[in-house]
C-alpha positions, -999 to +999 in steps of 0.1 A: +106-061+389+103-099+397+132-125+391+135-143+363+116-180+369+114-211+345+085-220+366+061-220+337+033-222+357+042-190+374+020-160+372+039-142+354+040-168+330+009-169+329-002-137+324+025-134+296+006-170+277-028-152+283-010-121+263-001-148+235-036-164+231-060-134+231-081-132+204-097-097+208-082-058+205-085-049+243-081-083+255-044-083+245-042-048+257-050-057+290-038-091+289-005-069+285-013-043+310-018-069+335+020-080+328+034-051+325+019-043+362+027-081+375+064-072+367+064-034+378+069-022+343+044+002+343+068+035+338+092+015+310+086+022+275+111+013+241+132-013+236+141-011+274+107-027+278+114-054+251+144-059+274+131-062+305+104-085+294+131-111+282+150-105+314+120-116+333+102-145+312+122-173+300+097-206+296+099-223+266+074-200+247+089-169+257+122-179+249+113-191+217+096-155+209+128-135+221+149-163+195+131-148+166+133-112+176+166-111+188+180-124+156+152-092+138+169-065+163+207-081+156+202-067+120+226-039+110+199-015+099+187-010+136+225+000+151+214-023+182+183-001+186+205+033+185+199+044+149+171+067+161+173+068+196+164+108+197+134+106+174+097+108+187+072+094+163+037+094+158+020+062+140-014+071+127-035+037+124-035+009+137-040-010+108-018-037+094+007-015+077+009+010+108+014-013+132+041-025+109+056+008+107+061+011+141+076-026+145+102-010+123+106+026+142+103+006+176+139-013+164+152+020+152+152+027+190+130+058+181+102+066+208+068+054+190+030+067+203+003+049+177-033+061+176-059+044+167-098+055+165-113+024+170-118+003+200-115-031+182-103-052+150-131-065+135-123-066+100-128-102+088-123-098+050-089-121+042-058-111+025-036-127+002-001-127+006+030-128-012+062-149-001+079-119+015+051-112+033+048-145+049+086-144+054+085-117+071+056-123+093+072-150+103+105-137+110+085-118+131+072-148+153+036-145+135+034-184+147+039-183+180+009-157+186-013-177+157-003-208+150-024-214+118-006-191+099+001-200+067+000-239+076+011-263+043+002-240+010-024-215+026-011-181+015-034-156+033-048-142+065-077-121+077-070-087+084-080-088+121-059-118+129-028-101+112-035-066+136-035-088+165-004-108+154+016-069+151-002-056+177+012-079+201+050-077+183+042-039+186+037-042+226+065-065+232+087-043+214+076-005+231+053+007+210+028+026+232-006+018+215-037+041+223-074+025+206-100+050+206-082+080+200-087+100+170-066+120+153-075+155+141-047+177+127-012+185+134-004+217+155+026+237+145+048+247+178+033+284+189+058+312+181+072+329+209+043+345+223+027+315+221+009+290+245+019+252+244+062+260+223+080+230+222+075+213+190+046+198+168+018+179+183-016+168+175-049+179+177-072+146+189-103+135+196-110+130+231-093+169+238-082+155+273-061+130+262-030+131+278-011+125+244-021+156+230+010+169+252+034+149+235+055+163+206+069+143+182+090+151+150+079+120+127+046+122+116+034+086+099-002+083+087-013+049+081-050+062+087-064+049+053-078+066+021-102+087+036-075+108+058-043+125+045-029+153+063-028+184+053+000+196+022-003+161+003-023+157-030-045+125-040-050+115-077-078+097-086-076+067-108-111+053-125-110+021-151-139+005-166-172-004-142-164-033-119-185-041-088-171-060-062-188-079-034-172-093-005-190-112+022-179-135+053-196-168+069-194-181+103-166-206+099-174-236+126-140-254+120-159-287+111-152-316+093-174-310+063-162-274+065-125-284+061-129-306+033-145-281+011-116-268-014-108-230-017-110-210-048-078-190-054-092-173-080-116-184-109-122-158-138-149-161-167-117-161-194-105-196-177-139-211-168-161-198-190-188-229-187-188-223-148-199-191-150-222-199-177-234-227-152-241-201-123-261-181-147-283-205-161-292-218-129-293-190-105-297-158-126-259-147-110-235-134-136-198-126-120-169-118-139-143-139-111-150-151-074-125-164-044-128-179-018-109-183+011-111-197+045-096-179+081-116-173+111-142-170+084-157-184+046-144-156+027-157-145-009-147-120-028-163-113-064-169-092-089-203-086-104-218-073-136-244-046-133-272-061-154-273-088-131-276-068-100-305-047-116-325-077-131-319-094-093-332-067-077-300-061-061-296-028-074-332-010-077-322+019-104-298+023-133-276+053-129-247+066-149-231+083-118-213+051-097-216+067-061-251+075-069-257+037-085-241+021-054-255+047-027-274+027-002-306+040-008-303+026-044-294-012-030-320-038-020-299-053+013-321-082+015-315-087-025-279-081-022-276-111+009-296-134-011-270-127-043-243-131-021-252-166-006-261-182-038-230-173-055-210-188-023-233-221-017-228-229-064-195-217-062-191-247-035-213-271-046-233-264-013-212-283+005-206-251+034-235-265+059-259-240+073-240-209+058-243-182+081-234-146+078-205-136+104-214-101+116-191-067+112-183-037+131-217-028+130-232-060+142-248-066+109-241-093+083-210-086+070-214-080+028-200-054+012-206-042-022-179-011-042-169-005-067-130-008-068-122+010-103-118+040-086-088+042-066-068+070-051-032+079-048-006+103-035+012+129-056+039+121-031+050+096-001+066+120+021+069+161+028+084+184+059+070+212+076+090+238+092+073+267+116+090+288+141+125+270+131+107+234+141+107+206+113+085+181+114+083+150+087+059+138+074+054+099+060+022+079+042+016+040+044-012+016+035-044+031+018-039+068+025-004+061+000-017+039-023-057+022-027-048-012-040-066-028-067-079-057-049-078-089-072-042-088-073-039-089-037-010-066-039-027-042-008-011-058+023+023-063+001+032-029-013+017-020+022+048-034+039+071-022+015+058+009+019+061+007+056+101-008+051+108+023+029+092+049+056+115+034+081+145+038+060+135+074+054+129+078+092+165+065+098+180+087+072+161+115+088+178+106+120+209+100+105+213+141+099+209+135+062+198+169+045+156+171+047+158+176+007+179+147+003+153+126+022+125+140+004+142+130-031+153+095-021+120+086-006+104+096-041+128+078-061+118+050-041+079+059-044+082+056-079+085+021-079+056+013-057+030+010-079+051-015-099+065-037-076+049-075-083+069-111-064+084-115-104+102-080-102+118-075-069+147-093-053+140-134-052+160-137-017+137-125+001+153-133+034+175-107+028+147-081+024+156-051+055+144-016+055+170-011+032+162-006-003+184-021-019+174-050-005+144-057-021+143-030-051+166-041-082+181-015-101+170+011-077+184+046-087+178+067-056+192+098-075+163+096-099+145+126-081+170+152-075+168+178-042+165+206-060+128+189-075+120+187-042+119+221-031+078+221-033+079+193-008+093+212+018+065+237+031+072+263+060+048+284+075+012+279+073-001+250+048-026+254+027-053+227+020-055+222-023-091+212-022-092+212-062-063+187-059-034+201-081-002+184-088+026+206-072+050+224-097+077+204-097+059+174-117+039+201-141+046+201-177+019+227-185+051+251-189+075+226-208+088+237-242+117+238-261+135+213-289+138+184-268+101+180-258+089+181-297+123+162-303+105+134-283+069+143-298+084+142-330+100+107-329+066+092-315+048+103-341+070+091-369+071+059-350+033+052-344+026+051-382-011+057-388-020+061-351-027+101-343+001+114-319-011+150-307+000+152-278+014+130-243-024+124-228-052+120-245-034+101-277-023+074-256-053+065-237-067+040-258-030+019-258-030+021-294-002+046-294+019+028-278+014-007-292+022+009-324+054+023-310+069-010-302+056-027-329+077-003-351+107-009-325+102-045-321+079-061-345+092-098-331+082-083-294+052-103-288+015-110-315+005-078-314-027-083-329-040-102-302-040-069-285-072-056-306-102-071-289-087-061-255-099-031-232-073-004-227-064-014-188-055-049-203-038-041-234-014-013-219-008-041-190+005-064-220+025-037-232+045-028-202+044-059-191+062-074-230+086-040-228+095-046-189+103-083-197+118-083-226+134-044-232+143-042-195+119-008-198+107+001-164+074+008-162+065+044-146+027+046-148+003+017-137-016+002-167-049+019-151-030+053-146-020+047-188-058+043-200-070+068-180-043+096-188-048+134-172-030+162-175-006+153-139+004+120-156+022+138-185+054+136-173+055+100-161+046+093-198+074+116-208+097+093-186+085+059-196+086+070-237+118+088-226+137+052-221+125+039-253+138+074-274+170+065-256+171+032-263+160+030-300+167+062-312+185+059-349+223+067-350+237+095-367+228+093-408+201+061-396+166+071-414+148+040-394+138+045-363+141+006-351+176+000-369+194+006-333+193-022-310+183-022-277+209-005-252+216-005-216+216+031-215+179+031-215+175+042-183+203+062-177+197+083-209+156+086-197+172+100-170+198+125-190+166+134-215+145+140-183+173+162-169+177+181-205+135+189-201+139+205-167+169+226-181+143+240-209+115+242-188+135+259-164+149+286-193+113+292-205+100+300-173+132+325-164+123+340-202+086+343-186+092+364-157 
């Protein structure tokens, strides 16, 4: 290894600033390679790397990178890099919440191998970000390796520059980082007859990679919506019809270009006469826009049908959406010309000779989706045990969670996710029984879909990957181990193509006094709104808004509610109940108005803390003369508990 020089114009040096500035995938790849050769490091993986690295490079820039990590590695979570010292993990993704996963595992001291298919970052779009999220990208250095980010009030970053920015933390830090490398399947270890023994590893795509050798026992998969492994089930969400288009300019960095103002976000209900302006004039009818500027212009809108099909943007009305947006059913040429006239009036076409930057697939980069339609997992987290080998099993990013785009809430809840996987990793670690860390990590998983910069902890520099730390009121007993069971698979896994909630969250079976106890009292308490049942009656939000109206008629003008769609009423009500009843939401306002059969129970739970809360006391008639109580949630939890109990008798009386 070569000694430590302050020589900053040493090669070393050198290569290490080249690391800092590159601007591409494989140029900081090699960039680091180059270093990691330079210094004879070739062989040293881990936080050993990280160390070595420090040991060698001290000019001003360095030194002011180690600064910020040292004082991320000093935190107690990590042990000093011990905490998972034995554990091999696999990151799956090297998007921004995998690489952000692996940061975490990386200062766990746990061995960390990321994959990633692609050969590049070349995702331009631009994310918003919350004030955690910019905290913690910073307490991660994020300005030494860019240092635009989030200059004055700019609160957002494009994709690609936030890879490279946790890319190069990942490197620094041990991660070993593979691009073009696909991942398949897991293998279970062979039996003892078998070939390969040892533990799990992964199928992938080159065969001959080396790393299909290398057995791991934490499986993360940040690989986005379109891949989750095997034994995890997706639910599909789908609101109302909303087509959004996204599309990115060359951004030149001049003068005029800087002085043109972003649009954080401008919706019809706010500006009505703008949009009524871009109609008139250009024939464009949106619903919102943004616009945001990065490496690129950024816009981001959402679009109503009629106007794509009398633009010629879309050539045929259809009722199915994947059929109405399929490519073959799109004008291209229509759809760029939309595009750029909605950019150039939304900016008063002051953005000189708007070009289109180019994507992955070297064509202009506009996108149009629809974004209604959004997928979830049943469950964050599940273990797999063959031939006495466990392996777990984590989900981050997309392939946990689609976000619903205009609330920029993707990249956020994609960190949090990432912080909570790396708790459950250390737990793991830590000996802690695998049902125990199955329940815990869905305890936490219900809170997810909630989570908003009004409802978790302000102090956000004291955010860690421990719960607590950012969740308030976190119960993570609220899952029990023994609801868990389902979660923990051994032998062979089969794939549930049709999608099924596993048994643990079914209610098909549930009966008994205390469900129609429950049924009961909604119905007396939604007056002349039909109660039948807990799905299809509260779709609409009418159900509900007559519940609390009968709890609380001072709660909020519920009549407003009326002329609103069912997404934006139930949002109103959870949102009044949360606020002002300290009622947790368990559902997502999208999940409420499109209610199936697998949501039943989280209904049960939500109207669970209200029946707790407001039930009458003994010889009461009303049902709103008990005021509100702070045993909500620990009697939801108590009813919940009481459901299992009959559930459980009814199906012992079955069998």
């Amino acid at each position: 290894m070569s000694a430590p020089s302050s020589d900053a114009g040493s090669p070393a040096h050198a290569l290490f600033e080249r690391f800092l500035r590159a601007g591409q995938c494989q140029e900081a790849l090699a960039a680091f390679r180059e270093l990691r050769g330079h210094l004879g490091l070739q062989d040293t993986t881990g936080l050993q790397l990280y160390r070595e690295l420090k040991a060698a490079l001290n000019s001003w820039s360095a030194k002011a990178l180690w600064n910020k990590l040292d004082k991320k590695a000093a935190h107690g979570d990590y042990e000093q890099g011990t905490a998972c010292a034995s554990t091999k993990c696999l990151v799956v993704g090297a998007g921004p919440c995998g690489l952000r996963t692996a940061i975490e595992l990386a200062l766990l001291g746990a061995r960390v191998v990321l994959l990633e298919k692609r050969g590049s970052f070349s995702r331009n779009n631009v994310l918003h970000l919350w004030p955690f999220t910019i905290h913690d990208l910073r307490a991660l250095g994020a300005k030494k390796f860019y240092g635009r980010f989030c200059t004055g009030s700019l609160d957002h970053i494009s994709i690609r520059q936030l890879q490279l920015i946790l890319l190069k933390v990942a490197l620094l830090l041990g991660v070993e980082v593979h691009i073009n490398v696909q991942f398949k399947r897991v293998l279970p270890p062979a039996g003892k007859a078998g070939g390969h023994g040892g533990g799990w590893r992964a199928a992938l795509q080159p065969s001959s990679s080396a790393l299909s050798r290398y057995c791991f026992d934490v499986l993360i998969s940040a690989g986005g919506s379109k891949f989750v492994p095997e034994g995890f089930v997706r639910k599909e969400t789908r609101g109302k019809l909303a087509i959004g288009i996204t599309t990115n300019f060359v951004n030149r960095h001049s003068q005029a270009e800087v002085e043109v103002a972003e649009i954080s976000g401008v919706a019809r209900i706010y500006n009505q006469s703008f949009f009524q302006n871009l109609y008139n004039k250009t024939g464009i009818d949106l619903e919102n826009i943004v616009y945001y500027k990065d490496d690129t212009h950024y816009f981001v809108m959402t679009a109503k049908k009629q106007s794509l099909l009398k633009m010629g943007v879309i050539l045929q009305d259809k009722t199915d959406t994947e059929s109405l947006l399929a490519p073959d059913n799109v004008n291209r040429e229509a759809l760029l010309s939309y595009a750029k006239e909605a950019a150039n009036f939304s900016t008063n076409y002051r953005l000189p000779q708007l070009e289109f930057a180019r994507n992955h697939r070297d064509e202009p980069d506009v996108d149009m989706f629809d974004f209604t339609c959004m997928t979830r997992s049943e469950n964050a987290a599940l273990v797999r045990e063959q031939h006495g080998t466990r392996l777990l099993l984590g989900l981050v990013g997309d392939c946990l969670v689609e976000p619903f785009w205009p609330l920029g809430t993707g990249v956020a809840r994609g960190f949090l996710a990432a912080l909570d996987a790396a708790w459950m990793v250390r737990r793991w670690a830590g000996g802690a029984p695998p049902l125990q860390v199955l329940a815990e990590r869905e305890s936490i998983y219900q809170l997810l879909s909630q989570t908003s910069p009004d409802n978790t902890n302000k102090n956000v520099s004291q955010y860690s990957i421990d719960p607590a730390t950012r969740y308030p009121n976190l119960n993570l007993g609220a899952i029990k181990p023994s609801q868990v069971q389902d979660l923990y698979l051994r032998g062979t896994v089969e794939v549930d193509h049709k999608g099924r909630r596993p048994e643990r969250l079914s209610t098909g079976t549930m009966a008994g006094d205390t469900y129609e106890e429950l049924l009961s009292w909604c119905q007396a308490g939604c007056g002349g709104v039909e109660v039948t049942d807990f799905v299809r009656s509260w779709r609409s939000g009418h159900a509900l808004c007559a519940l609390l109206r009968r709890l609380r008629p001072d709660l909020m003008d519920f009549d407003s509610l009326d002329a609103l769609e069912p997404v934006q009423r139930h949002q109103k009500l959870l949102d009044a109940a949360e606020q002002e009843l300290g009622i947790q939401p368990v559902l997502s306002s999208a999940e409420m108005a499109s209610m199936t059969e697998p949501d039943r129970l989280g209904l049960i739970t939500y109207l669970s803390q209200l029946y707790e809360a407001f039930k009458p006391s003994a010889g009461s008639e009303d049902i709103a003369t008990k005021s509100m109580s702070s045993r909500g949630t620990k009697g939801a939890i108590l009813f919940l508990s009481k459901l299992q109990k009959s559930r459980n008798l009814t199906l012992k009386r079955a069998q």
